[in-house]
DSSP file (Angstrom, degrees, kcal/mol; ACC not computed):
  #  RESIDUE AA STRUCTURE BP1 BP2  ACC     N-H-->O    O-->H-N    N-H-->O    O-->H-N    TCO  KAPPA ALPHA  PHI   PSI    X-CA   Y-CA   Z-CA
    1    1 A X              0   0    0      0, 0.0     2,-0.1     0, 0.0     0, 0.0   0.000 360.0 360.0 360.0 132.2   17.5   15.1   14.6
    2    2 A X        -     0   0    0      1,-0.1     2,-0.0     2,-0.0     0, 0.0  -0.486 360.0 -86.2 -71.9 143.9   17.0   11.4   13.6
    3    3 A X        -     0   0    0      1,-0.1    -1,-0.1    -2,-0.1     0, 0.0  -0.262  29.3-176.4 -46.6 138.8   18.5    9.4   11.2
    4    4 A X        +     0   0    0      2,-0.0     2,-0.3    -2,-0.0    -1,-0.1  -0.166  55.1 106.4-107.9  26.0   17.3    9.2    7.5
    5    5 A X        -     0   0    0      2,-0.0     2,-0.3     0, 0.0     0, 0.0  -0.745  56.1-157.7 -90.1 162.9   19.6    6.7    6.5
    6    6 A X        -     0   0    0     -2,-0.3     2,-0.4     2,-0.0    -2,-0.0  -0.926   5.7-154.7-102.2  78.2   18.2    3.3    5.9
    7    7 A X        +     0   0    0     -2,-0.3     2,-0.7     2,-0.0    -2,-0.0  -0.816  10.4 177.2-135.3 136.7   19.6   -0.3    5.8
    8    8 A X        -     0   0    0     -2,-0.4     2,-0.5     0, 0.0    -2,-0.0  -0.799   5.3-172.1-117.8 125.4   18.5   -3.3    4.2
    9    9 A X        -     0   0    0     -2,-0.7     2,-0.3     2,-0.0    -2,-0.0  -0.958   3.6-172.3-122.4 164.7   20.2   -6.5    4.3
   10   10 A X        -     0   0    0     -2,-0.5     2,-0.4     2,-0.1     3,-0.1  -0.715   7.8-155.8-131.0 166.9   19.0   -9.3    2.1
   11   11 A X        -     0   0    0     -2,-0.3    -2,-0.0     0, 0.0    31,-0.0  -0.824  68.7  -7.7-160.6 145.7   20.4  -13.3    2.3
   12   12 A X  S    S-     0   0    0     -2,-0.4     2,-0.3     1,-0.1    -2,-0.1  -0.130 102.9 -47.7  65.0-146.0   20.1  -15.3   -0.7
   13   13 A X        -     0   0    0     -3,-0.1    -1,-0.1     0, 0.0     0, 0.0  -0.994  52.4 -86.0-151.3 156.5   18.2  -14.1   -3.6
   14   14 A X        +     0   0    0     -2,-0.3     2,-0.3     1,-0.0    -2,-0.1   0.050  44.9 178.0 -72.6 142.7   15.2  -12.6   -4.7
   15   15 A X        -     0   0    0      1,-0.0     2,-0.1     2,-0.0     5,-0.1  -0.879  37.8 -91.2-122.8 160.7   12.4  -15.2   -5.3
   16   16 A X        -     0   0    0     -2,-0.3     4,-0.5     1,-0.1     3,-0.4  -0.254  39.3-110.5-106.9 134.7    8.6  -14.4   -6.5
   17   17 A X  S >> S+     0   0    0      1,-0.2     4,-2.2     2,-0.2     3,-1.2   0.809 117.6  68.8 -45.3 -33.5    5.9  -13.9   -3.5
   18   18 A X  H 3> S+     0   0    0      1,-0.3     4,-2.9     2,-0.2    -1,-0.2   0.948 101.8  44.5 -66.3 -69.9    4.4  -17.3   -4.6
   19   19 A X  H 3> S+     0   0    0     -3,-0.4     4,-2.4     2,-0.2    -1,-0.3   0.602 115.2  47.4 -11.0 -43.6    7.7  -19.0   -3.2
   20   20 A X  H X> S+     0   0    0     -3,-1.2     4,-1.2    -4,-0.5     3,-0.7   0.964 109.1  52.1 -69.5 -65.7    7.6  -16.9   -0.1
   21   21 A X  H >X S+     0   0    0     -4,-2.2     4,-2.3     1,-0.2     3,-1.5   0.780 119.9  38.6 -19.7 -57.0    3.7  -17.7    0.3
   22   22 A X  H 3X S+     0   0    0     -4,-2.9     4,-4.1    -5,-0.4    -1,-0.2   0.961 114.9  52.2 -56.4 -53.2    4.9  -21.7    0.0
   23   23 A X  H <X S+     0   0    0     -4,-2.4     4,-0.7    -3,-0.7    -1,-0.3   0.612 112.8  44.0 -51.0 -13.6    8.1  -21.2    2.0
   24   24 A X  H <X S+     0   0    0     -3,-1.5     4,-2.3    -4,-1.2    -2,-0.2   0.873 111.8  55.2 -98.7 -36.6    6.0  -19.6    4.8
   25   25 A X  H >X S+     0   0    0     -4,-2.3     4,-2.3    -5,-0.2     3,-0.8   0.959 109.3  47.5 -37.7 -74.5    3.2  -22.6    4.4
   26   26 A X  H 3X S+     0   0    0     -4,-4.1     4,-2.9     1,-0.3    -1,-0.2   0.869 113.3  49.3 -28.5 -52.1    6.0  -25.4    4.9
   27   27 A X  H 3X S+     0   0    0     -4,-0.7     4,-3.7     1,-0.2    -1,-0.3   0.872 110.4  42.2 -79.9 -32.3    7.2  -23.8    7.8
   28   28 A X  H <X S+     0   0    0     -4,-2.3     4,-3.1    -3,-0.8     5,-0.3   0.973 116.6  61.6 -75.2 -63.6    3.9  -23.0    9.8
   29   29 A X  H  X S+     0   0    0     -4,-2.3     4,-1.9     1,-0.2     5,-0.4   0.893 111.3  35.9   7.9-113.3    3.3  -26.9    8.5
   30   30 A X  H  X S+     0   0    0     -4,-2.9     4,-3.1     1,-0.2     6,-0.4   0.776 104.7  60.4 -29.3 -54.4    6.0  -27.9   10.3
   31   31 A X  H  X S+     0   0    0     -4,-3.7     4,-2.2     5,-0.2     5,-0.3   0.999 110.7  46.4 -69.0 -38.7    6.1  -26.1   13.2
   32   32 A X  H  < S+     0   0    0     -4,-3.1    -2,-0.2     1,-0.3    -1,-0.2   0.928 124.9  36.9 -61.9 -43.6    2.3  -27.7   14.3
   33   33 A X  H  < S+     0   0    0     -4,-1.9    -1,-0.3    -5,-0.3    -3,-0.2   0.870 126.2  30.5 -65.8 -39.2    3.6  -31.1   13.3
   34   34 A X  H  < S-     0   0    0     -4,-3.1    -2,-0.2    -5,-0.4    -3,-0.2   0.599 108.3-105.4 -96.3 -11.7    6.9  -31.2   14.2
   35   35 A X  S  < S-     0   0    0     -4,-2.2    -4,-0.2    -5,-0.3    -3,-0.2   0.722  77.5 -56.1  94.4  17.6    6.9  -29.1   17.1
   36   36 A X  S    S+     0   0    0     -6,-0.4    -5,-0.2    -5,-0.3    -1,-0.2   0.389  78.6 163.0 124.6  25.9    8.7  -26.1   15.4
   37   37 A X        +     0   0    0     -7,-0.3     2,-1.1    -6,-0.2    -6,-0.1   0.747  61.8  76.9 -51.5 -43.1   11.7  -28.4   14.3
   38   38 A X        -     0   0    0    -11,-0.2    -1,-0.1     1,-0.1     6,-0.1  -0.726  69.0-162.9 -82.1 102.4   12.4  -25.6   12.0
   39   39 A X  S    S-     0   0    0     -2,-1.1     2,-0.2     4,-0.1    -1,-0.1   0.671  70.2 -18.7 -50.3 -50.8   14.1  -22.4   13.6
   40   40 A X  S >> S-     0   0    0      1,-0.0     4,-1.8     0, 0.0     3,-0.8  -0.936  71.1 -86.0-175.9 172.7   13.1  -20.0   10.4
   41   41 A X  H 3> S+     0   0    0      1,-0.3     4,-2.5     2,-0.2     5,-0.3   0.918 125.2  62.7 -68.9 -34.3   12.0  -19.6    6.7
   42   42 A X  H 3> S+     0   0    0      1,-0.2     4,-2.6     2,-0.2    -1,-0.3   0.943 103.4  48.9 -62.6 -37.8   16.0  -19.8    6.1
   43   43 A X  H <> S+     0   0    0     -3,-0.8     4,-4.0     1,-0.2    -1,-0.2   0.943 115.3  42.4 -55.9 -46.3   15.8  -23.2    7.5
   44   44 A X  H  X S+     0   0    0     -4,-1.8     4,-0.8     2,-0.2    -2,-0.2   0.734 106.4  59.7 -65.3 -23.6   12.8  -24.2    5.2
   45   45 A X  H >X S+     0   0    0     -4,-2.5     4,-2.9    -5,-0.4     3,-1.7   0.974 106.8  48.1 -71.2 -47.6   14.2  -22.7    2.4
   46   46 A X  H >X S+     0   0    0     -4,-2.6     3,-3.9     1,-0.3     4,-1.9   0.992 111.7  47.3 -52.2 -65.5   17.4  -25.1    2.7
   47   47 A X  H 3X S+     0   0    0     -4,-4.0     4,-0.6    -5,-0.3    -1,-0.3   0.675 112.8  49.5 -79.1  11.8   15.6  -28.1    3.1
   48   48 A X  H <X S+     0   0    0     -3,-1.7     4,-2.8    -4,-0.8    -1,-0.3   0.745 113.5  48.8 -68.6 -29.0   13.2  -27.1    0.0
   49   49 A X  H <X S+     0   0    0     -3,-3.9     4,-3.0    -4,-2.9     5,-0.2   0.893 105.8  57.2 -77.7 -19.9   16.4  -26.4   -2.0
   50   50 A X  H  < S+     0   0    0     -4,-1.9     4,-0.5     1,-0.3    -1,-0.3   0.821 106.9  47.9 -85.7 -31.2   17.5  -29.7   -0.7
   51   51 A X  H  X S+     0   0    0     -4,-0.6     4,-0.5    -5,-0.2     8,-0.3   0.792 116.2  41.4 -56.3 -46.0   14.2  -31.5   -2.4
   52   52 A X  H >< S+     0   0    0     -4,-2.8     3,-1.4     6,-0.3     7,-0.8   0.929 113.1  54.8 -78.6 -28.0   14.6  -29.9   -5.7
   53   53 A X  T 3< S+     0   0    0     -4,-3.0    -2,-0.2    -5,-0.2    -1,-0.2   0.804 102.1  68.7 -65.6 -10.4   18.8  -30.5   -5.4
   54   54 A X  T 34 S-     0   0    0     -4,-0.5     2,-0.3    -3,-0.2    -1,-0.2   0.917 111.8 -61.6 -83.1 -20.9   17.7  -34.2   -4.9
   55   55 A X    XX  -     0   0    0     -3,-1.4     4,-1.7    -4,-0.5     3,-1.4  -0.886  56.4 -68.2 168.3 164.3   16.3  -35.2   -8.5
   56   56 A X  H 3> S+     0   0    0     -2,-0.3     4,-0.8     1,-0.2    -1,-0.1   0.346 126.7  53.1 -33.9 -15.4   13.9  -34.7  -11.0
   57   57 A X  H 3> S+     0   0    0      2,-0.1     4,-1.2     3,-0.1    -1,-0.2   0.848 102.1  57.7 -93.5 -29.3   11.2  -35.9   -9.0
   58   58 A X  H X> S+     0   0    0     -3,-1.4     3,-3.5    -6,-0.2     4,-1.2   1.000 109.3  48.9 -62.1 -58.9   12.0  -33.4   -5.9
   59   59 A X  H 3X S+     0   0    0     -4,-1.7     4,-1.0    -7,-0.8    -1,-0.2   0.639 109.0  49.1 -72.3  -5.5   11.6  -30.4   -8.3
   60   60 A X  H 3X S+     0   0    0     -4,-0.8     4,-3.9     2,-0.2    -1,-0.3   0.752 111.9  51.3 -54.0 -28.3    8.4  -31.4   -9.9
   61   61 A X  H <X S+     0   0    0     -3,-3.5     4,-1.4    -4,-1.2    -2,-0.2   0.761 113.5  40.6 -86.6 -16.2    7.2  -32.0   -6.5
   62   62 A X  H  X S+     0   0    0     -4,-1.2     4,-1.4     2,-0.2     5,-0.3   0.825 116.8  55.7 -89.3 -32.4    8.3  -28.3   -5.1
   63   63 A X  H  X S+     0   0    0     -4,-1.0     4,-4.3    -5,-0.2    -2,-0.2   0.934 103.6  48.8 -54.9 -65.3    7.0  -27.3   -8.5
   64   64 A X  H  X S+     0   0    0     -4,-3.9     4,-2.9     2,-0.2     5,-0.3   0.972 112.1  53.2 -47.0 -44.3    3.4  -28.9   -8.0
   65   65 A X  H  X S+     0   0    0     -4,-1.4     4,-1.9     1,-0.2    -1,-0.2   0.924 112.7  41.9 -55.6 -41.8    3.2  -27.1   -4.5
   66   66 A X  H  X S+     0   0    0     -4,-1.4     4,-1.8     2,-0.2    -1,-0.2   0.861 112.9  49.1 -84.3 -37.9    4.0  -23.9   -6.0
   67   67 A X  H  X S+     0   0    0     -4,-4.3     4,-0.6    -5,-0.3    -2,-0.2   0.925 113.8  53.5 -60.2 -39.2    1.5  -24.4   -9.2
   68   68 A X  H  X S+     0   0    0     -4,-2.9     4,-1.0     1,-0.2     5,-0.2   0.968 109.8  49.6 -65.3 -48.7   -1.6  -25.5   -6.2
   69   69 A X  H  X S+     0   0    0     -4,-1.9     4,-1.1    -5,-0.3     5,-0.2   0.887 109.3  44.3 -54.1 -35.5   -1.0  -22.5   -4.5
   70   70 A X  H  X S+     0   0    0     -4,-1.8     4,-2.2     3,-0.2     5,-0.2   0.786 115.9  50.2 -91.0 -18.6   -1.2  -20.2   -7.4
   71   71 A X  H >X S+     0   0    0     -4,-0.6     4,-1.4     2,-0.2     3,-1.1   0.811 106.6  56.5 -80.5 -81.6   -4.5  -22.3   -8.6
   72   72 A X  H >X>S+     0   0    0     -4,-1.0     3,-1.5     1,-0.3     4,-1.4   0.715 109.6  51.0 -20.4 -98.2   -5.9  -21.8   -5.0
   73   73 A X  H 3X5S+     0   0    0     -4,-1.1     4,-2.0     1,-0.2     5,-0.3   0.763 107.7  43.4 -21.5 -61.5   -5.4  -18.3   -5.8
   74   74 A X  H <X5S+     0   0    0     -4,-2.2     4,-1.2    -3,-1.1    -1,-0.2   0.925 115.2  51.4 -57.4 -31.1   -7.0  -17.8   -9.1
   75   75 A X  H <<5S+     0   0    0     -3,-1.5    -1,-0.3    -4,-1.4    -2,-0.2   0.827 113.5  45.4 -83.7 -33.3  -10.1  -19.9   -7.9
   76   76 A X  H  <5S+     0   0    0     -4,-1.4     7,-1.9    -5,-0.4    -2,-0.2   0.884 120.2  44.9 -50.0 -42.3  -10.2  -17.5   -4.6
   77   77 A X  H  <<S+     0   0    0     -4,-2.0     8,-1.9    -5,-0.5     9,-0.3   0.713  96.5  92.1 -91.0 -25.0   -9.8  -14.7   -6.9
   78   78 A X  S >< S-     0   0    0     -4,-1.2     3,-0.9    -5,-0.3     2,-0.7   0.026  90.6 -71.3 -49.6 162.1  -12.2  -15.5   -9.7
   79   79 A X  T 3  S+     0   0    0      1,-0.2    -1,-0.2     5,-0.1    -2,-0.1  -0.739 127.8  16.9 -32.6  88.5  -15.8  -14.6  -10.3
   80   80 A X  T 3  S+     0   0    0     -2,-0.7    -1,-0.2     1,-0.2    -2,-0.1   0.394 100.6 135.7  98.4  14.1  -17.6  -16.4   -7.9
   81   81 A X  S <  S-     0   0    0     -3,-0.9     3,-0.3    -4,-0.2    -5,-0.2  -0.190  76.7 -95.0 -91.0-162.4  -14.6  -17.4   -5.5
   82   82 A X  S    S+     0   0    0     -7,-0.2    -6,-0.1     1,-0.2    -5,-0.1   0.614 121.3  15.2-112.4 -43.1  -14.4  -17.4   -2.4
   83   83 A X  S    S-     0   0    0     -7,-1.9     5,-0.2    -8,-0.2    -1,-0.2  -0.352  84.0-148.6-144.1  71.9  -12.9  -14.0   -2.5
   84   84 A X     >  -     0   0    0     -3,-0.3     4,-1.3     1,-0.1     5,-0.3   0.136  24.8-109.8 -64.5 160.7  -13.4  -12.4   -6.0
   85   85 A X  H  > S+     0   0    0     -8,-1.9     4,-1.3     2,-0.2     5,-0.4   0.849 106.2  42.0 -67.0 -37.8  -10.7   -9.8   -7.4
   86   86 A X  H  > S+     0   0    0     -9,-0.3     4,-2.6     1,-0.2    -1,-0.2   0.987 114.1  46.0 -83.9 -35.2  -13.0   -6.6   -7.1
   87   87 A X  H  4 S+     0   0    0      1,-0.2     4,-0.5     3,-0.2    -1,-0.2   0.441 114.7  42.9 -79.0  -4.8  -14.3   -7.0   -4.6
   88   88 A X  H  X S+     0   0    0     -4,-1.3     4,-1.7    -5,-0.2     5,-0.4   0.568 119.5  49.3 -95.2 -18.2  -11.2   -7.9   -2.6
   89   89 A X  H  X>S+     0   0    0     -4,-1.3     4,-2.2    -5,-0.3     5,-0.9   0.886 109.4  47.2 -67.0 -58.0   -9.3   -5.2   -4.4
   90   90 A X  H  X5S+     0   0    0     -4,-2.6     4,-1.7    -5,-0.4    -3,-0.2   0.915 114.6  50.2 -60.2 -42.7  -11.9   -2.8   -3.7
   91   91 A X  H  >5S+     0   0    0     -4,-0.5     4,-1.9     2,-0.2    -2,-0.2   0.797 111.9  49.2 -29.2 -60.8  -11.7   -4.2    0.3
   92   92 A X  H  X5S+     0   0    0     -4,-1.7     4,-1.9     2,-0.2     5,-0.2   0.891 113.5  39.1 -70.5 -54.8   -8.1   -3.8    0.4
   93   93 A X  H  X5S+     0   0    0     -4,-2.2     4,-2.0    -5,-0.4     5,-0.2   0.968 108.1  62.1 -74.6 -32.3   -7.5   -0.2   -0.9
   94   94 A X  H >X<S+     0   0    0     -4,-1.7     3,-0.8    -5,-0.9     4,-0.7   0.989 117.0  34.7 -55.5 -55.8  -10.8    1.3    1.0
   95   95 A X  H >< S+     0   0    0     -4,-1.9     3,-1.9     1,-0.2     4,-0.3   0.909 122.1  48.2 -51.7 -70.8   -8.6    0.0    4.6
   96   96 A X  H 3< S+     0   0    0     -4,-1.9    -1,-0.2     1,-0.3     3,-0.2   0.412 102.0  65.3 -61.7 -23.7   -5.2    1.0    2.9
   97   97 A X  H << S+     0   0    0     -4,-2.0    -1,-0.3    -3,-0.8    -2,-0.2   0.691  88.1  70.9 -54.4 -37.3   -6.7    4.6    1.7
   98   98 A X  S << S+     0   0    0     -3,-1.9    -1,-0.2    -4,-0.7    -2,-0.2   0.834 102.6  36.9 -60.9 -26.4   -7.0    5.7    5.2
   99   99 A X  S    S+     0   0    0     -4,-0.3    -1,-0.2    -3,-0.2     2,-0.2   0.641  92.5 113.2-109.9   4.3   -3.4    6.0    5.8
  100  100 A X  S    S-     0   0    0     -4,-0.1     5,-0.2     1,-0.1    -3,-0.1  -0.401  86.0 -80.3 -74.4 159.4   -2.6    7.3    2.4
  101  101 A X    >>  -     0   0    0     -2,-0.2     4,-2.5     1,-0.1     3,-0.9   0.104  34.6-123.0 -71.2 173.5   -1.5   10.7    2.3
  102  102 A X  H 3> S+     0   0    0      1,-0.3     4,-1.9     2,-0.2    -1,-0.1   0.953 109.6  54.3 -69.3 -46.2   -4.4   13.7    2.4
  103  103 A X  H 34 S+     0   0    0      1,-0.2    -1,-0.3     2,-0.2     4,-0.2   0.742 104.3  50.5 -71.6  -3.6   -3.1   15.2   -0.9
  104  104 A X  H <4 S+     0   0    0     -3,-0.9    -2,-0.2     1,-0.1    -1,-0.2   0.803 119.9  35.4 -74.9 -52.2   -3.4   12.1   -2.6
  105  105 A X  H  < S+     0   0    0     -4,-2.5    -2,-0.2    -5,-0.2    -3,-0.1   0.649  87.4  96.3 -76.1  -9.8   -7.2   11.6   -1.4
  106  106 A X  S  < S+     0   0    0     -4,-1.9    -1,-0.1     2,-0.1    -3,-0.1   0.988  93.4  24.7 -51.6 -56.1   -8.6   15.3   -1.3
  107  107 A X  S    S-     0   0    0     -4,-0.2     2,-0.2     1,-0.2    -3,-0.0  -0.084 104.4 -66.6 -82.8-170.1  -10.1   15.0   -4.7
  108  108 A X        +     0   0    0      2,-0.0     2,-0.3    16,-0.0    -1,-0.2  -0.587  60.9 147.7 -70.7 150.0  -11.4   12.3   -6.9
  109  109 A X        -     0   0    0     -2,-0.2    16,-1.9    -4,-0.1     2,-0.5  -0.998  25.9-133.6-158.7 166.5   -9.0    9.9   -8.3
  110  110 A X  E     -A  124   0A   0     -2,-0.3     2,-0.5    14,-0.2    14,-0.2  -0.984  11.9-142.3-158.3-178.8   -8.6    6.4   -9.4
  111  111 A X  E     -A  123   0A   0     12,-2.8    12,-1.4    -2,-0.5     2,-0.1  -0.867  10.7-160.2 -93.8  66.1   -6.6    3.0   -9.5
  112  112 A X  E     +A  122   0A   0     -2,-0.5     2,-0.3    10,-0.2    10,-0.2  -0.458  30.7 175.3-100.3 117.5   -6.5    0.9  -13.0
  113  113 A X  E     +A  121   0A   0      8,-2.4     8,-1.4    -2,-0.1     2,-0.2  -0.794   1.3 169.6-114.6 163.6   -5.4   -2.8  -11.2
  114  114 A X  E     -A  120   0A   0     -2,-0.3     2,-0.5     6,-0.2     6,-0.2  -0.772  31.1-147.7-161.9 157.0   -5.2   -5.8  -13.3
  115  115 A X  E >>  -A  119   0A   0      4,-1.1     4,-1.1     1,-0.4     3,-0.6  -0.773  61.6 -64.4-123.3 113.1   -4.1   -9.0  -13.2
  116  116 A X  T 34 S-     0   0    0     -2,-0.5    -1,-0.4     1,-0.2     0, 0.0  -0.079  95.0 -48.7  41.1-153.8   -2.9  -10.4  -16.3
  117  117 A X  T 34 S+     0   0    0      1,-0.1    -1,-0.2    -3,-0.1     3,-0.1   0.851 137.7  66.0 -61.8 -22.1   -5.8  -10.7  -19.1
  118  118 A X  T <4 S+     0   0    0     -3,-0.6     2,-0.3    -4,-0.0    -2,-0.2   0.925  97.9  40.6 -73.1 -87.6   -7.9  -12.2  -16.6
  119  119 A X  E  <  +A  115   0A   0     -4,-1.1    -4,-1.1    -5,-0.0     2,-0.4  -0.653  56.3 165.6 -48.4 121.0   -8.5   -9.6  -14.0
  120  120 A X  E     +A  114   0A   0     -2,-0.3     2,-0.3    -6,-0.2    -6,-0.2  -0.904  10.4 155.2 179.3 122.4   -9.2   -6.0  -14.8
  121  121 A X  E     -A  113   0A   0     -8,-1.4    -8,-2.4    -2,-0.4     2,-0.5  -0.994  32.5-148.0-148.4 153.4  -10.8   -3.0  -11.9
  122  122 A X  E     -A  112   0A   0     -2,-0.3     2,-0.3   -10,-0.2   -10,-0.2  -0.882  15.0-156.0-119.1 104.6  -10.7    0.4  -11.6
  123  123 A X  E     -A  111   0A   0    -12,-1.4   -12,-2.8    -2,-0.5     2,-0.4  -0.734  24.5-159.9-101.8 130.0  -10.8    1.3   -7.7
  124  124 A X  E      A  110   0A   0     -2,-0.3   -14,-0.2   -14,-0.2    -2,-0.0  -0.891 360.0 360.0-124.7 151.1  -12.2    5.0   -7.5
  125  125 A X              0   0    0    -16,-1.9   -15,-0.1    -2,-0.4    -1,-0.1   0.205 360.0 360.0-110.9 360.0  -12.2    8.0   -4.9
């Protein structure tokens, strides 16, 4: 019999996917310019923290990075984006349905998504 135990380690602390998304940006960034000069996201993370630790101007500027990214996102996501919210929703759960389990899918069902006031779908089975 296999184990059922589990083990999770974590470093640092938790920060909001838009932060990873940015932290993962820098680093891919970097490695194509710099030749991968950064080992790993832990690396990037330091030298972000090191931008905001440096003044008021670093952490507006780590702030602005993190504020375009989440405007790129709303404007992808909009009515009329590039990739609108039902229809990427609806996209995402039809693939992601397949591997859910058989008694969950047998019947009808559905999915009430939203994102803030803005966003609103109902994905149905």
């Amino acid at each position: 019999h296999g184990s059922k135990a589990v083990t999770t380690t974590r470093r640092g602390y938790p920060i909001c996917g838009a932060v990873v998304q940015l932290l993962a940006a820098v680093w891919l960034a970097c490695a194509a310019v710099q030749s991968g000069r950064l080992d790993g996201l832990a690396d990037v993370e330091a030298e972000m923290a090191a931008v905001v630790a440096s003044g008021p101007e670093g952490k507006a500027m780590v702030q602005r990075c993190v504020a375009a990214l989440l405007h790129g996102h709303i404007n992808r996501l909009r009515e009329g984006g590039a990739d609108p919210f039902r229809a990427s929703m609806d996209r995402r759960l039809s693939a992601d349905r397949r591997e859910w389990p058989t008694a969950l899918t047998r019947g009808h069902g559905s999915l009430g998504l939203n994102l803030g006031d803005v966003h609103k779908h109902t994905f149905t089975w």
